[in-house]
C-alpha positions, -999 to 999 in steps of 0.1 A, spaced: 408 -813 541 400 -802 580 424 -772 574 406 -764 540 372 -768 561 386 -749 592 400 -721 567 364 -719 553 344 -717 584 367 -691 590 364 -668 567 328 -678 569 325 -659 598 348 -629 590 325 -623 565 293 -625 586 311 -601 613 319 -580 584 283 -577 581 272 -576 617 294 -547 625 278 -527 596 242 -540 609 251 -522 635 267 -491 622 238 -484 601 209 -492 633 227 -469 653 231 -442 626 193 -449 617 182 -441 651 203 -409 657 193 -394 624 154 -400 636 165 -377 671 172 -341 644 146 -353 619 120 -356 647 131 -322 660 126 -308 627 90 -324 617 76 -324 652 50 -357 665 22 -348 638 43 -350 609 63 -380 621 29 -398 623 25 -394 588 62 -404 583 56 -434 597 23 -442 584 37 -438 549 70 -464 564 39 -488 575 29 -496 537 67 -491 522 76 -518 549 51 -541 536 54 -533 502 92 -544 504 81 -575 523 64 -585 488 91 -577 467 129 -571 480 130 -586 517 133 -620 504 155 -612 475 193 -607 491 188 -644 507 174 -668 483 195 -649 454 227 -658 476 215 -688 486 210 -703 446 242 -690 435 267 -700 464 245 -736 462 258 -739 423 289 -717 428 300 -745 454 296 -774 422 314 -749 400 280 -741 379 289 -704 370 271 -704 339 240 -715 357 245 -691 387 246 -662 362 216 -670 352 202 -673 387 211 -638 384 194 -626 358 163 -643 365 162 -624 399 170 -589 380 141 -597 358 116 -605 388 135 -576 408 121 -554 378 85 -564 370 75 -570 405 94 -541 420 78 -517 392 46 -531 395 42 -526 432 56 -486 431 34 -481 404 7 -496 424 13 -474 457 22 -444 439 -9 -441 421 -31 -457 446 -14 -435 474 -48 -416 478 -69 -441 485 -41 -461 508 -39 -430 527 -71 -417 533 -94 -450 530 -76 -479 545 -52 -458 570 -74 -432 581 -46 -404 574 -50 -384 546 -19 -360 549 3 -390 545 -3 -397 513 28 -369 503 53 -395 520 39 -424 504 41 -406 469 78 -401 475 85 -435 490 68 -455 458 96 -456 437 125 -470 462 107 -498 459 115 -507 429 155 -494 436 154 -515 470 144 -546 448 172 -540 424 199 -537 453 186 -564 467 194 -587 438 228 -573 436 236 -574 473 223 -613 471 245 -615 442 278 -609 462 263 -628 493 264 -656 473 299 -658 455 313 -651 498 315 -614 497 297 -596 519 320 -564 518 300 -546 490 266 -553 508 287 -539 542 301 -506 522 266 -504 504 247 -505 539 269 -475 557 268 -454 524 234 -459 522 223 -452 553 251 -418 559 233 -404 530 200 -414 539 201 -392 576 216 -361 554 190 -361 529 165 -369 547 173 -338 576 179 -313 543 146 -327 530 124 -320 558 139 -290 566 132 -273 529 98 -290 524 84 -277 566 95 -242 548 73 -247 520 43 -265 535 39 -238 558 39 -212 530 10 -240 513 -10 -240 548 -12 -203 548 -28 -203 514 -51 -229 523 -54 -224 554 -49 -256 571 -20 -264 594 -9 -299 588 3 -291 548 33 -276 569 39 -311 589 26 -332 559 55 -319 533 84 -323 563 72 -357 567 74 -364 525 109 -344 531 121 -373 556 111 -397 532 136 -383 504 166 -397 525 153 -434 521 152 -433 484 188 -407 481 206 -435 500 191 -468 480 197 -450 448 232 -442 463 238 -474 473 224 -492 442 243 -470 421 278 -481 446 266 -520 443 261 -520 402 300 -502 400 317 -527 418 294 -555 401 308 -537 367 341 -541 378 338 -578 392 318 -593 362 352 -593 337 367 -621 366 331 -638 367 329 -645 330 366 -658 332 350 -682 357 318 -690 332 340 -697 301 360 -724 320 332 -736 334 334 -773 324 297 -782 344 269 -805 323 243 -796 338 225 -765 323 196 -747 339 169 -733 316 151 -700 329 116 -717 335 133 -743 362 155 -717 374 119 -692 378 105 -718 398 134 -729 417 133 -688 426 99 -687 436 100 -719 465 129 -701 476 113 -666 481 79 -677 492 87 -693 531 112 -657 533 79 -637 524 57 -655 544 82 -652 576 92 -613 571 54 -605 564 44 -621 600 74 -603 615 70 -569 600 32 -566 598 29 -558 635 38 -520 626 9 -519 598 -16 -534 617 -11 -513 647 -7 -486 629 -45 -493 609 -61 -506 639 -50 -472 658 -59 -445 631 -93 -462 626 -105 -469 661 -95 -430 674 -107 -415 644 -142 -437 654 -137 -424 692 -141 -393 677 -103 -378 681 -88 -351 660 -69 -364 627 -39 -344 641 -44 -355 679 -38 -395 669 -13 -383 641 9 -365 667 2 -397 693 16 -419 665 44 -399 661 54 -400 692 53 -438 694 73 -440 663 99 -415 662 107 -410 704 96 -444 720 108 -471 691 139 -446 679 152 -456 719 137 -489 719 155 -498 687 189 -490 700 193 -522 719 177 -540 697 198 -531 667 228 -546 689 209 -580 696 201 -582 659 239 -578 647 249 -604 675 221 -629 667 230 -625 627 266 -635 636 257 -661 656 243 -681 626 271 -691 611 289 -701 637 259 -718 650 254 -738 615 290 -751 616 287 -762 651 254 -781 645 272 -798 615 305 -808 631 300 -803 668 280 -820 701 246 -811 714 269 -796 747 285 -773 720 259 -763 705 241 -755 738 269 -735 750 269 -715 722 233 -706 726 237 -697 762 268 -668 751 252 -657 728 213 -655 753 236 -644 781 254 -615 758 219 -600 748 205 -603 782 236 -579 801 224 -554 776 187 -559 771 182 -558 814 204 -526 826 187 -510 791 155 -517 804 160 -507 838 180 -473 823 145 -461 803 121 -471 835 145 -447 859 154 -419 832 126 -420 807 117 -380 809 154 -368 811 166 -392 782 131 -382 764 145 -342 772 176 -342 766 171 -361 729 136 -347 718 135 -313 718 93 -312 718 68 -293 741 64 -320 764 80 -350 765 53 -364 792 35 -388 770 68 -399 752 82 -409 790 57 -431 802 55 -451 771 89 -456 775 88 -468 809 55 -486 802 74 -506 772 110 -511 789 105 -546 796 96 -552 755 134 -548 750 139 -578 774 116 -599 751 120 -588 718 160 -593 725 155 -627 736 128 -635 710 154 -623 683 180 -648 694 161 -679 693 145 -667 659 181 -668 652 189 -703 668 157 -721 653 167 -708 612 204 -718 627 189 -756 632 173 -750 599 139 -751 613 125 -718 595 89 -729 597 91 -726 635 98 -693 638 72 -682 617 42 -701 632 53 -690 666 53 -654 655 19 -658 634 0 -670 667 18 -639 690 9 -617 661 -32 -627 668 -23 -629 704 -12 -590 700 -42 -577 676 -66 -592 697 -53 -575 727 -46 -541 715 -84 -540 701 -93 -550 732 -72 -524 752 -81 -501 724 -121 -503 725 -131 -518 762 -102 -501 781 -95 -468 762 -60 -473 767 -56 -450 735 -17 -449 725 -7 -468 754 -25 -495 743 4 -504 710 29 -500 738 15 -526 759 2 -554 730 38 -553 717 50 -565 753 21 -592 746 36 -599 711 74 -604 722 62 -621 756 46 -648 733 75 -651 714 100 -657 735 72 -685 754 68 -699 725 107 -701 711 117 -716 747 93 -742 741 103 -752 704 141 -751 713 129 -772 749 118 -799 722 139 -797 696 176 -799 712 163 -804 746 176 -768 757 166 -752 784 185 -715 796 203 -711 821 185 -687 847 214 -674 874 243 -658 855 217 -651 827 188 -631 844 190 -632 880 227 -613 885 220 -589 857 186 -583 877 203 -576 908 232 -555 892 207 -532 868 188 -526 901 218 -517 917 228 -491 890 191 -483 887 194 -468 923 226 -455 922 213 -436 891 183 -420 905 207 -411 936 232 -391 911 208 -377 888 189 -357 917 222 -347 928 234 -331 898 201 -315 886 204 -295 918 233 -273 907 240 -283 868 207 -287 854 186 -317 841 206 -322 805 243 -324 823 229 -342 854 210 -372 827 246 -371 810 267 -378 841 242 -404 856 242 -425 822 278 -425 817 277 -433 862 249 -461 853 272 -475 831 305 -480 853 280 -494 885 265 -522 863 298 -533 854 314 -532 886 283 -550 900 282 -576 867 323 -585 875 319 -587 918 287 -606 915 301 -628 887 279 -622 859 311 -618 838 344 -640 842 381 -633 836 382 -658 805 347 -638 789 364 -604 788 395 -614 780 372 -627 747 359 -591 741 372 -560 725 399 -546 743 394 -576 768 429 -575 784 426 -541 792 393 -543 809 408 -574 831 439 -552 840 417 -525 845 395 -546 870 428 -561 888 440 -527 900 406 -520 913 407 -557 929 379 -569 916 388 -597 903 412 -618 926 430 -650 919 456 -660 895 459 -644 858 449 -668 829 
């Protein structure tokens, strides 16, 4: 029975690494694709872009985000009692609220796109994007269900193939796309004589990639959920279960399930259309230029959160596999074990959220340069270096999200995140209207929002397990170590501009950042022997580090 359970837990968290690693595939492809595309449409036109991504995001809160999670939650929960015929129909139910309320909401946007765009966001020329984006709602709903599906019978392969595919075709479509529509909005702006068609029809071009890959992916899900459904009715005709589950219990048993999921994502993911509304509207009543905050928006969404984003796609693929783990260890484990696990995982996402930080305050304008091929990359620079120490908290806040739905406390989360989402509106609108802070002013509330966060997480986790995080090998040597590297950076980049130019000199200094903070992590003992010999290609790195005498003493 322990090696049946032990067996189980294992593959439990094969299957969440599985889909960890292609979390993080597709966040690192989704932010390089954005570096070409935002070459291509230039800061006005990614505004629009990502004003027309500010409605689809909340638009999928409503109908997909919760789908994948409380489908594979209701079918592995009667899968586990051997109620196929009933999980089937858990199935079915979700396809049919997957298609009404997926359909009803594109419909909604894509005839209400107008009035979204020009009324309520203050940006007319985005209503192009928004058109394009309606129906992927509807496919994203669809996938979702399917995705959920295989979740929840303990595959999470097809979601993990779906993800990359989806995302590989996503950045080709979406560069082809903007490229052929910029050609043909600027022939449309020289008829009518207004610039921004030209930036408007890239932006709807960049949009065609997000519903290419969900199509692509839905169609790549449904195959392989052709081909798996001969085994699953095998399963359903010997299924030799009582209990049967009519549609109406089965609706409602769907609905509790989805409504705490689209109450948390909403909180979490309504920062971006809030910020995005409050902006538009307060600059276009300070009298700026449609295009002047457009092209300030696109800036803060295509340069500053494409970089941002990069560590922060790496926390969110370790705190995602931390949860399974973390579940089995609250079940069968100690508080001691459970409050070791939380400080890896803390520690982990802290020696890359600090030197990453400390890498955009030293380099912002050559990373922003050597990326961003834009007039001038001024603006883009000091947001970055204004917003470096958001990565810090948004990392940190990510984990004990992660920890909190781990103790099955998902309520927590979600008030804590409600009362830092005031915290950040009221500040931005103050920083917006008394101050005059303009674009800076989103960079700075969101260091407000995550701040709050991670305050308020500490707190919950302080009372719930008792746990408080360890502060020397967590924060303090990765401090002292990005410093370090921050220094030695600066040092090598001036060097090398000299006599190779800025783009080979940022090249040689990142690539020298990186080998200084982990010299300085091992020799100040922010990492042990036994740690990296638990990482990729860990008894190489500890070979590696006993040549250079790094690390002395005897070999484990």
């Amino acid at each position: 029975m322990a090696e049946q359970r032990k067996r189980k837990e294992k593959n439990f968290l094969v299957q969440g690494s599985i889909l960890a690693i292609a979390g993080v595939i597709t966040k690192i492809i989704g932010a390089v694709y954005r570096i070409p595309l935002t070459n291509i449409v230039g800061t006005e036109g990614m505004g629009y872009y990502n004003v027309a991504f500010s409605i689809y995001t909340v638009a999928l809160m409503l109908t997909s985000y919760s789908l994948p999670l409380a489908v594979s939650k209701l079918v592995s929960a009667r899968i586990a009692v051997g109620q196929y015929r009933n999980a089937y129909k858990v199935f079915r139910c979700a396809m049919m609220f997957a298609l009404l309320a997926g359909g009803l909401v594109s419909l909604i946007i894509f005839l209400g796109a107008d009035f979204i765009a020009t009324t309520v966001m203050s940006m007319d020329m985005s209503v192009y994007a928004l058109r394009v984006l309606a129906p992927c709602i509807l496919v994203v709903a669809l996938l979702g269900v399917l995705r959920g599906f295989f979740q929840g019978i303990g595959s999470m392969v097809p979601t993990a193939i779906s993800q990359v595919l989806e995302q590989v075709v996503n950045a080709v479509a979406s560069i082809v796309g903007a490229y052929l529509l910029l050609q043909a909005g600027k022939n449309i702006a020289e008829t009518r004589g207004d610039k921004s068609y030209g930036a408007a029809y890239a932006a709807a071009g960049g949009t065609i990639g997000t519903i290419a890959g969900a199509f692509f992916a839905l169609l790549t899900v449904a195959l392989i959920f052709l081909a798996y459904r001969k085994i699953f009715k095998r399963k359903m005709r010997r299924d030799r279960s009582r209990k049967k589950e009519n549609y109406k219990r089965i609706y409602k048993v769907l609905f509790l399930t989805i409504a705490p999921v689209i109450l948390s994502a909403t909180v979490y993911n309504i920062s971006d259309f809030l910020d995005t509304a409050i902006f538009n509207n307060i600059m276009a009543a300070q009298g700026f230029k449609k295009t002047e905050y457009a092209s300030l928006m696109g800036i803060f969404g295509s340069q500053y959160n494409t970089l941002i984003n990069v560590p922060l796609s790496v926390s969110s693929a370790l705190a995602a596999s931390l949860i399974p783990s973390l579940v089995a260890t609250v079940q069968t484990g100690s508080r001691k074990q459970v409050h070791n696990k939380i400080n890896t995982v803390t520690r982990f996402n802290m020696m890359i959220a600090i030197p990453c930080a400390v890498g955009f305050i030293v380099l912002a304008k050559p990373i922003m340069d050597l990326l961003f091929f834009t007039e001038d990359n001024k603006t883009a620079a000091l947001m970055l270096q204004m917003g470096a120490i958001s990565v810090v908290f948004f990392c940190l806040s990510t984990v004990t999200n992660s920890v909190l739905q781990g103790l099955d406390d998902m309520m927590t989360p979600v008030k804590n995140a409600a009362i830092s989402l005031l915290i950040h509106t009221i500040s931005l609108f103050l920083m917006m209207v008394v101050f005059k802070w303009n674009i800076y002013a989103v960079v700075l509330s969101k260091i407000v929002f995550s701040g709050a966060i991670c305050i308020l997480n500490a707190h919950a986790l302080r009372e719930r397990i008792g746990y408080v995080q360890e502060k020397k090998r967590t924060f303090v040597i990765p401090i002292i170590a990005s410093a370090i590297m921050g220094a030695v950076t600066v040092v090598i980049h001036l060097l090398f501009e000299l006599f190779a130019g800025e783009r080979i000199a940022t090249v040689i200094s990142l690539f020298v950042a990186m080998i200084t903070y982990g010299v300085t992590m091992v020799l100040l003992g922010g990492i042990t022997e036994e740690e990296m010999l638990g990482m990729p290609k860990g008894a190489t790195l500890v070979s590696i580090c006993r040549k250079l005498r790094l690390i002395r003493g005897e070999y484990h």
